[in-house]
C-alpha positions in Angstrom: -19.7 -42.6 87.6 -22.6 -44.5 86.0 -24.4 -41.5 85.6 -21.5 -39.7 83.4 -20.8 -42.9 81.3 -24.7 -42.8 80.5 -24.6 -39.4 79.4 -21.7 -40.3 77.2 -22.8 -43.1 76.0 -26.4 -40.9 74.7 -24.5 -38.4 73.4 -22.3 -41.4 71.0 -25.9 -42.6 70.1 -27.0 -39.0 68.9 -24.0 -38.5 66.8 -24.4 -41.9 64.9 -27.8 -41.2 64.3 -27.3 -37.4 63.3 -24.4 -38.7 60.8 -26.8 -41.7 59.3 -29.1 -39.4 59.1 -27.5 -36.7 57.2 -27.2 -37.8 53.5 -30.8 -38.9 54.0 -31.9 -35.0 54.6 -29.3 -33.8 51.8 -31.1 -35.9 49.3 -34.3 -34.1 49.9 -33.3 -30.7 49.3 -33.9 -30.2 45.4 -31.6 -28.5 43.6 -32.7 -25.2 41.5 -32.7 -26.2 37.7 -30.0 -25.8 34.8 -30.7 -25.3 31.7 -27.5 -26.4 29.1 -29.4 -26.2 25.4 -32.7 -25.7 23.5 -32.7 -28.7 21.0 -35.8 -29.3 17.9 -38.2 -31.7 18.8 -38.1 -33.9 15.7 -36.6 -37.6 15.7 -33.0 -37.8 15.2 -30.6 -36.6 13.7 -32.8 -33.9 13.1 -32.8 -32.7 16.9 -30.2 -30.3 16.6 -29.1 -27.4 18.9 -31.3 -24.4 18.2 -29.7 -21.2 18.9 -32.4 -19.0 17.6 -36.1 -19.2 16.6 -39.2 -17.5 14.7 -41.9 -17.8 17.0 -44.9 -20.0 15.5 -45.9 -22.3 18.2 -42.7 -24.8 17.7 -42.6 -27.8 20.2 -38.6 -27.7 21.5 -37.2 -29.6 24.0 -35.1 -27.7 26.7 -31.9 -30.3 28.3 -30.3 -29.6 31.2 -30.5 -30.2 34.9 -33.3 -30.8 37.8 -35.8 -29.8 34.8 -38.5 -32.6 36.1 -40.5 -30.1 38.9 -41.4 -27.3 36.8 -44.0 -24.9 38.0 -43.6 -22.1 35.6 -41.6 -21.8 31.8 -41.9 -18.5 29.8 -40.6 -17.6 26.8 -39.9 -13.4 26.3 -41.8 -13.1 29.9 -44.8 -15.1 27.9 -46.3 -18.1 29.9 -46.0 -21.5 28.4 -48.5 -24.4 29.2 -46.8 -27.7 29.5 -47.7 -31.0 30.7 -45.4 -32.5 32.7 -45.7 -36.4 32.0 -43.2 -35.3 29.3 -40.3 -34.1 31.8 -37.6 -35.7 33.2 -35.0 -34.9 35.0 -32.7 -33.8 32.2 -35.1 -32.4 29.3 -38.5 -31.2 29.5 -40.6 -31.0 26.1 -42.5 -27.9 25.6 -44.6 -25.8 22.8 -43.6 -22.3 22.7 -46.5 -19.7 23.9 -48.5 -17.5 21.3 -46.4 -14.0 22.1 -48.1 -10.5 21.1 -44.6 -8.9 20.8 -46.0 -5.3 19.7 -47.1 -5.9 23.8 -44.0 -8.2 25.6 -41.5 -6.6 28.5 -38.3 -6.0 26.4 -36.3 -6.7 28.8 -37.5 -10.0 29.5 -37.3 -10.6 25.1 -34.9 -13.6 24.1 -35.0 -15.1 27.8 -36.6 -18.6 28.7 -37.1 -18.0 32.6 -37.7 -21.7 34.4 -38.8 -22.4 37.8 -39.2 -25.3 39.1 -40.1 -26.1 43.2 -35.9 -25.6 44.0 -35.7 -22.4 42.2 -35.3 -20.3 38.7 -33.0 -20.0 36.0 -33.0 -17.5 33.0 -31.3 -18.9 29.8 -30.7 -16.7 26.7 -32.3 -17.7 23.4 -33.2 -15.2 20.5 -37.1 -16.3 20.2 -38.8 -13.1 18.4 -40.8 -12.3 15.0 -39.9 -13.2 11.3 -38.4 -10.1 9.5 -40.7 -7.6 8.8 -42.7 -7.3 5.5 -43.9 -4.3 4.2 -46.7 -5.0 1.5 -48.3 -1.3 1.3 -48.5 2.3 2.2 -51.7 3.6 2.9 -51.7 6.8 1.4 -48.2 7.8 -0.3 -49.9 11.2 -1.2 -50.4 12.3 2.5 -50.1 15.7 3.4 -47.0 16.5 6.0 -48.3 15.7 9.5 -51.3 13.4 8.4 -51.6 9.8 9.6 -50.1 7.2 7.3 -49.8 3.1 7.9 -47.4 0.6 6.9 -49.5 -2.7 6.1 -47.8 -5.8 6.2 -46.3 -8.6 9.0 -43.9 -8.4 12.1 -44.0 -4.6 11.9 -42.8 -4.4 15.9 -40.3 -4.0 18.3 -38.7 -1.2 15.3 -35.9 0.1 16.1 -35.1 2.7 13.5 -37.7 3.9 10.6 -37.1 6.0 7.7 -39.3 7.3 5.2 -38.0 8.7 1.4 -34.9 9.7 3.4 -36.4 11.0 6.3 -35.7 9.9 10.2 -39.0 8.9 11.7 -38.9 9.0 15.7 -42.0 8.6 17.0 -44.7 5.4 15.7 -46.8 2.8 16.8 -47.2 -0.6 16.1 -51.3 -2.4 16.5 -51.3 -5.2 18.5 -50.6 -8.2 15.6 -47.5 -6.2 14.2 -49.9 -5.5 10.7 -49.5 -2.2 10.6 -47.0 0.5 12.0 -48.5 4.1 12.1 -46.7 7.3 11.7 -46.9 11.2 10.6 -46.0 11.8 6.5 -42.8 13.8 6.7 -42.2 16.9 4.9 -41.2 15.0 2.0 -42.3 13.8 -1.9 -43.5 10.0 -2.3 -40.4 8.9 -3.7 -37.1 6.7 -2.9 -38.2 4.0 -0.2 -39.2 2.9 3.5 -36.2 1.7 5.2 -37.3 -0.2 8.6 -35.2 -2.4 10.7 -36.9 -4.6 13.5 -35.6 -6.8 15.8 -36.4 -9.3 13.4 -34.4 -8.0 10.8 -34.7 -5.0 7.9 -37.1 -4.5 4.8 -36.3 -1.9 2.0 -39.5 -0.8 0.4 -39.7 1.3 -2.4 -42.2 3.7 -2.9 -44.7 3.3 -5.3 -47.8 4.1 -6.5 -48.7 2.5 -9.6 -52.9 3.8 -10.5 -55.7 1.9 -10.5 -58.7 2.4 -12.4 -62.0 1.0 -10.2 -65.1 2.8 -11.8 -65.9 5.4 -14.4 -69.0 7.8 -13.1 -70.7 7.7 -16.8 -68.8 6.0 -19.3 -71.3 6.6 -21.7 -70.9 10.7 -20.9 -71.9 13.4 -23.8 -69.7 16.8 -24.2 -70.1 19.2 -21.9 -71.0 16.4 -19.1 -68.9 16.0 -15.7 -67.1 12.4 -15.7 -65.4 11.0 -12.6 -62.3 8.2 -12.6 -62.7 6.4 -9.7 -59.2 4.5 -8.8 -55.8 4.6 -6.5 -53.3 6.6 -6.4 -54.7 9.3 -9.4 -52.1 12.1 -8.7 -49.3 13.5 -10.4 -50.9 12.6 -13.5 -49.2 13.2 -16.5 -51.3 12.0 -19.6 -55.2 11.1 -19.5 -57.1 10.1 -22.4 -60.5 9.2 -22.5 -62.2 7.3 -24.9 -59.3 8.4 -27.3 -59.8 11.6 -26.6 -56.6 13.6 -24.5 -58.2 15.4 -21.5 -56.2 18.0 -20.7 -57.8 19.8 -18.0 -58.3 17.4 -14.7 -58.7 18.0 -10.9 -57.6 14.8 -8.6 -59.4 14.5 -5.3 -56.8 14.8 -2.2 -56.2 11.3 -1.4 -56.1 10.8 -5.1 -58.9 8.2 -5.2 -60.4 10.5 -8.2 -60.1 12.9 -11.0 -62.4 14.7 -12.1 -63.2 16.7 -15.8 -65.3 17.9 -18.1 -65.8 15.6 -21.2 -65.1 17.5 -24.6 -66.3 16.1 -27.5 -65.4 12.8 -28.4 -65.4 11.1 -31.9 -64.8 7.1 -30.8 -65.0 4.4 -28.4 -61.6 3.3 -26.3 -60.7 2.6 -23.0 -59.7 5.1 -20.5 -55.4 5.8 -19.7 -53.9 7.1 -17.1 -50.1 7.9 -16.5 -48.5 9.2 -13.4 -44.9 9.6 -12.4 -45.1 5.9 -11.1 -46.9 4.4 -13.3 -49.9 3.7 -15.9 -53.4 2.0 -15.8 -55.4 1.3 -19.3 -59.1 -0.1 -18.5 -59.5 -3.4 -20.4 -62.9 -2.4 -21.6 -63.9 0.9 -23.7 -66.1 3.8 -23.0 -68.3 5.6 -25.3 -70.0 1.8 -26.3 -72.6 3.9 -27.6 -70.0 4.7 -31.1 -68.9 1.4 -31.7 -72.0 -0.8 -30.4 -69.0 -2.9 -28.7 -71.2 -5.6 -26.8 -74.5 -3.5 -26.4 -77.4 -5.6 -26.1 -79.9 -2.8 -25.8 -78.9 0.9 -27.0 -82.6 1.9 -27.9 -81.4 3.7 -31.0 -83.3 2.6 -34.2 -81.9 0.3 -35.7 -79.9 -3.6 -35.2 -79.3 -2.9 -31.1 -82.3 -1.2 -31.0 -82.9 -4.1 -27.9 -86.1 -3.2 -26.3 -89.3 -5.8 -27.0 -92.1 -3.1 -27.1 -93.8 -4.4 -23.8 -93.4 -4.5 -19.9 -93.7 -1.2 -18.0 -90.7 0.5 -19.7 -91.0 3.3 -22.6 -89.2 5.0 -25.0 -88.5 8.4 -23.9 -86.8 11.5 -25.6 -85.5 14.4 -24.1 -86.7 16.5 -27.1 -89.2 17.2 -29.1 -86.6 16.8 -31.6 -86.5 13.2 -32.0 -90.2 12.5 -30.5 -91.5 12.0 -34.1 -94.5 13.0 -32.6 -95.3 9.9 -30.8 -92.4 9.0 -28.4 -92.4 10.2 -24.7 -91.3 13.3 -24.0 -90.5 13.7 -20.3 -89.5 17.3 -19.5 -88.6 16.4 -16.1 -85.4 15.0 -17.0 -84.2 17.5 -18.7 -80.9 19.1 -17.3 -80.9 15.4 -15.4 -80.2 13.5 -18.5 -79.0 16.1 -20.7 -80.5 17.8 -23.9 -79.0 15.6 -25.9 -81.6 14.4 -28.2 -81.0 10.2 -27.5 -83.4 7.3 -27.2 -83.8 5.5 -23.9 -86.1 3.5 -21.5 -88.0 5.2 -18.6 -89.4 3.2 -15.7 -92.2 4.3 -13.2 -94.0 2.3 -11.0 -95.6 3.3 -7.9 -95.7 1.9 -4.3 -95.0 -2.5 -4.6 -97.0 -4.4 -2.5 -95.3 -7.6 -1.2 -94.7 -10.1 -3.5 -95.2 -7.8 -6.6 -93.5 -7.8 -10.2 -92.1 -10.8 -12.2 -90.8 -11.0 -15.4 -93.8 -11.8 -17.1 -96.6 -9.8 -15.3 -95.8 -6.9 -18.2 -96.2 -4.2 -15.2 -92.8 -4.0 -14.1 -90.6 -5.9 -16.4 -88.1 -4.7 -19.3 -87.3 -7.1 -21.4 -84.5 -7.1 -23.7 -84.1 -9.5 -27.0 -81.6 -12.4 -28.0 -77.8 -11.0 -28.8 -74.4 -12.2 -28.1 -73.1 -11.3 -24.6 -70.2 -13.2 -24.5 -68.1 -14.2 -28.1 -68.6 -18.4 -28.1 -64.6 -18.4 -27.9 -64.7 -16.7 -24.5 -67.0 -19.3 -22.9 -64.5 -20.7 -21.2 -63.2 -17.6 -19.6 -63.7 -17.1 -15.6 -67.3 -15.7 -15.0 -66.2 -13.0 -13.5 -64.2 -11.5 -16.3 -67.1 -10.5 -18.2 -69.7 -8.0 -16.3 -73.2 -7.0 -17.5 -72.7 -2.4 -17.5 -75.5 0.2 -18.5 -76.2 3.7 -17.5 -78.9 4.3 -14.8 -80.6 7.7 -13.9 -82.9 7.9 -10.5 -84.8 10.9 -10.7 -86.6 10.4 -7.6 -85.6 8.0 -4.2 -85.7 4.9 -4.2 -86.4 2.1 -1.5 -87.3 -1.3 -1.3 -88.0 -3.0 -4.9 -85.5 -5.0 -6.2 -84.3 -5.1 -10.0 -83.9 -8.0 -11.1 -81.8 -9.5 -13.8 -82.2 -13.1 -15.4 -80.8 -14.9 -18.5 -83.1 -15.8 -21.0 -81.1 -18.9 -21.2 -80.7 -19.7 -18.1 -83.7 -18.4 -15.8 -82.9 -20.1 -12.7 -80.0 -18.0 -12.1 -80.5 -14.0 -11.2 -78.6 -11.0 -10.4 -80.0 -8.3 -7.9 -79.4 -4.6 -7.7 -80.2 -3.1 -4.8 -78.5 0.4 -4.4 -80.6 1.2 -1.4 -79.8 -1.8 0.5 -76.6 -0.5 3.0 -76.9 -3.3 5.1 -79.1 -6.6 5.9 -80.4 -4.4 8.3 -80.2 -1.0 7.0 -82.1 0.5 4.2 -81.3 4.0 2.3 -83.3 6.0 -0.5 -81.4 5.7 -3.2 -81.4 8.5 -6.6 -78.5 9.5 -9.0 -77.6 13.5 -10.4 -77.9 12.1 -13.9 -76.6 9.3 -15.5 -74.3 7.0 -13.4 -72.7 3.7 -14.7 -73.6 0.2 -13.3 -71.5 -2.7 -13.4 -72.9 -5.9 -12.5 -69.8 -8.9 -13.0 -71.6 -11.9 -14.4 -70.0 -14.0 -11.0 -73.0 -11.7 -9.5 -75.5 -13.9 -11.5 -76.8 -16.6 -8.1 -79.2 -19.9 -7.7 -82.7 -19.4 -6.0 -81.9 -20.5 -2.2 -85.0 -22.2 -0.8 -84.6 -19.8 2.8 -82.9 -16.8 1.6 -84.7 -16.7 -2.1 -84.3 -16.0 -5.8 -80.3 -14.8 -6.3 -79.2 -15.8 -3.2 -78.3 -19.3 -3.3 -75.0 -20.3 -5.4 -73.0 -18.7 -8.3 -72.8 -19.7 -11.7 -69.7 -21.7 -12.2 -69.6 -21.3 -15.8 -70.7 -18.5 -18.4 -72.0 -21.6 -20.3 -74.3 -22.6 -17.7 -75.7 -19.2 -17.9 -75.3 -17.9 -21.9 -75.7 -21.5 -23.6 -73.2 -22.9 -25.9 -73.3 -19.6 -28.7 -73.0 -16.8 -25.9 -76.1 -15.3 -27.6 -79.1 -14.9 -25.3 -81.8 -12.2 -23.8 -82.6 -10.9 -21.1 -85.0 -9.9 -18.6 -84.9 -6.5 -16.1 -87.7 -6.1 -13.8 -88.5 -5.0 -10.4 -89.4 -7.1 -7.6 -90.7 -6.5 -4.0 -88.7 -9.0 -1.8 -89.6 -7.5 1.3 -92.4 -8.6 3.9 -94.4 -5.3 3.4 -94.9 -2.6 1.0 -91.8 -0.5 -0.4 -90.8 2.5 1.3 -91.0 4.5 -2.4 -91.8 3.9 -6.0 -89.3 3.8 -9.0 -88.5 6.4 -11.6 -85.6 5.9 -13.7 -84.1 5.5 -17.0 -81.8 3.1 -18.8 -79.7 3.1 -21.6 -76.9 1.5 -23.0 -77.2 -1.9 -21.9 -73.8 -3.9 -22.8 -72.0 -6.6 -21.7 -68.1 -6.0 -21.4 -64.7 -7.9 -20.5 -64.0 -6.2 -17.3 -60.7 -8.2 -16.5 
């Protein structure tokens, strides 16, 4: 009898201690989390309820539920590093995650997946890129099945892409969504790029307004081959040179050239170019050498005549013609410069040693009188609207001496020409088929730097600080051997022409 009401009475005692027990053990087992709403983290009443988002490393604050024990947030399948002294219970402030979408699981896009140590939820929210930008086509002129790009911003997740009409299927975005590849269609660059992303739709029309970079030889005589260096030269439907119509024209593929034959030409003007998109007029002339626009040394006789007699240069003729019996003749130019019967400056020096040439040693310099560069009422324009231009023929490579050119106003400040120099590290003989045009921007013009040397340190800010208040100043070309050992080559060249132009 005992015995039973013992085992009765133990088996009361369990059962009031199982039942105390019990909400103890219910209040340890952590609920999974709830998200309710994605709200902006800025002070109130500016906290709204965001529904949708551009990604750009926003801070938000996600409400809801058992939000305090998070071990893992991501945003599109994208980790998000958090630090969780500012969680609670009920909101959790977070930064959104850098997200690569040209590279994110689609179907984990406009999901914010949160696990915390009693489990996971997935909330919908529209996080993805801006709309997409298109800013240009990389070559409107491409031949059916070549490669052509899309440059611009957000160019990913596309989901439908047409070009001048036509359906394109298959493309590829690069990783930062700059760019979107495909093959040209079968069609004409006209009409426009339609491209819808999941961040929206762009219509871009298709353009190709030409540029006008470079002339080969603006300085050309009849007869001579001149090259238009530019964008989008194609489909050209009036070119004039100089003032002159040039009528028979070959553009290169890509359309980054056209080529012709220069026929004789009776004035200076610029160079115009109209296509079916567009037209392009150079703000500076050709054919200086008819007008005298600018020229600070022409070597002609008479007022821009230029040249000061000494240095290392000569005056050289292609003909007998002109030599009045005492001028250089140098037959080995001829067919490189011409027949022509023109004045100009050769050059020849042999092998530099280091350290050679200045502007005063009278070996290697060619130095070029006072005359107005820059009009006194353009002083205040931005240096680099005004560029130093001449004609330059290499008749044998060149490699390792620098040509310098300084202001006679303001000496501490030089430009360099270095044709040869491909890279800091990489050296290349340099020579020209003929004449060839130089431009030189005055913004070229630099301060000695006491490590890396004379031109290399800052650029003029002004055109004051490096004409003088009247604009009107010389100037001084010679060759200099910068390098640590001899040069590779001597230098044999000519100049003419030498001018300074508005370029912009």
């Amino acid at each position: 009898m005992n015995k039973s009401l013992n085992s009765r009475l133990y088996i009361l005692q369990l059962f009031i201690l199982i039942a105390a027990l019990s909400p103890a053990c219910k209040k340890d087992v952590e609920r999974p989390p709830v998200i309710s709403e994605i709200r902006s983290y800025v002070a109130t009443p500016n906290d709204t309820i965001l529904n949708s988002l551009v990604a750009d490393g926003q801070w938000v604050v996600i409400t809801g539920q058992n939000l305090k024990n998070a071990v893992e947030i991501k945003f599109n399948g994208v980790n998000a590093s958090f630090n969780s002294t500012l969680f609670a219970e009920n909101s959790a402030v977070v930064q959104i995650p850098a997200i690569m979408f040209s590279t994110v699981d689609t179907t984990k896009l406009y999901t914010i997946e949160y696990t915390t140590t009693g489990g996971t939820t997935t909330f919908p929210f529209k996080l993805g890129p801006g709309e997409p930008v298109i800013a240009a086509i990389s070559n409107v002129f491409a031949n059916p099945g070549d490669s052509v790009f899309l440059y611009g911003t957000n160019l990913v997740l596309v989901q439908s892409l047409s070009y001048a009409g036509t359906g394109i299927t298959s493309f590829n975005s690069n990783l930062d969504g700059t760019s979107l590849g495909f093959l040209m269609p079968a069609q004409q660059p006209t009409d426009q790029v339609l491209l819808t992303t999941k961040g929206g739709s762009v219509a871009f029309k298709i353009v190709a307004i030409p540029t006008i970079t470079a002339v080969s030889n603006e300085n050309a005589i009849a007869g001579d081959s001149v090259y238009v260096y530019g964008t989008y030269l194609k489909n050209i439907q009036s070119f004039s040179f100089s003032g002159t119509n040039i009528t028979s024209f070959e553009s290169s593929a890509d359309g980054s050239s056209v080529g012709f034959v220069l026929p004789s030409v009776s004035n200076s003007g610029p160079v115009s170019i109209t296509t079916q998109f567009g037209s392009v007029t150079t703000v500076y002339n050709v054919n200086t050498q008819l007008s005298n626009t600018g020229v600070l040394a022409n070597m002609e006789w008479g007022n821009y005549f230029g040249w000061q007699w000494w240095g290392g240069a000569g005056l050289t003729v292609n003909s007998t013609a002109n030599s009045g019996g005492w001028i250089t003749v140098r037959p080995d130019f001829d067919g490189v410069f011409g027949t022509d019967n023109t004045m100009f400056v050769s050059y020849k020096s042999g092998i530099m040693q280091s350290g050679d040439g200045s502007a005063f040693d009278g070996t290697y310099n060619f130095p070029i009188g006072a005359n107005e560069w820059v009009p006194a009422a353009n002083l205040s324009d931005p240096v680099g609207n005004w560029a130093i231009k001449f004609e330059i023929s290499v008749a044998n490579p060149w490699n390792g001496s620098t040509l310098c050119f300084v202001s006679g106003f303001a000496g501490n400040y030089m430009a360099r020409y270095e044709p040869w120099q491909v890279s800091d590290t990489k050296t290349a003989a340099f020579s020209t088929k003929g004449w060839q045009t130089v431009t030189i921007p005055l913004s070229s013009f630099r301060s000695k730097d006491a490590i890396l040397g004379d031109g290399k340190g800052a650029s003029v800010t002004s055109l004051a600080n490096l004409l003088g208040g009247t604009g009107n100043t010389g100037l001084s070309i010679y060759l200099h051997n910068y390098g640590t050992a001899a040069t590779a080559t001597g230098f044999y060249a000519a100049f003419d022409n030498v001018r300074v132009v508005k370029i912009k």
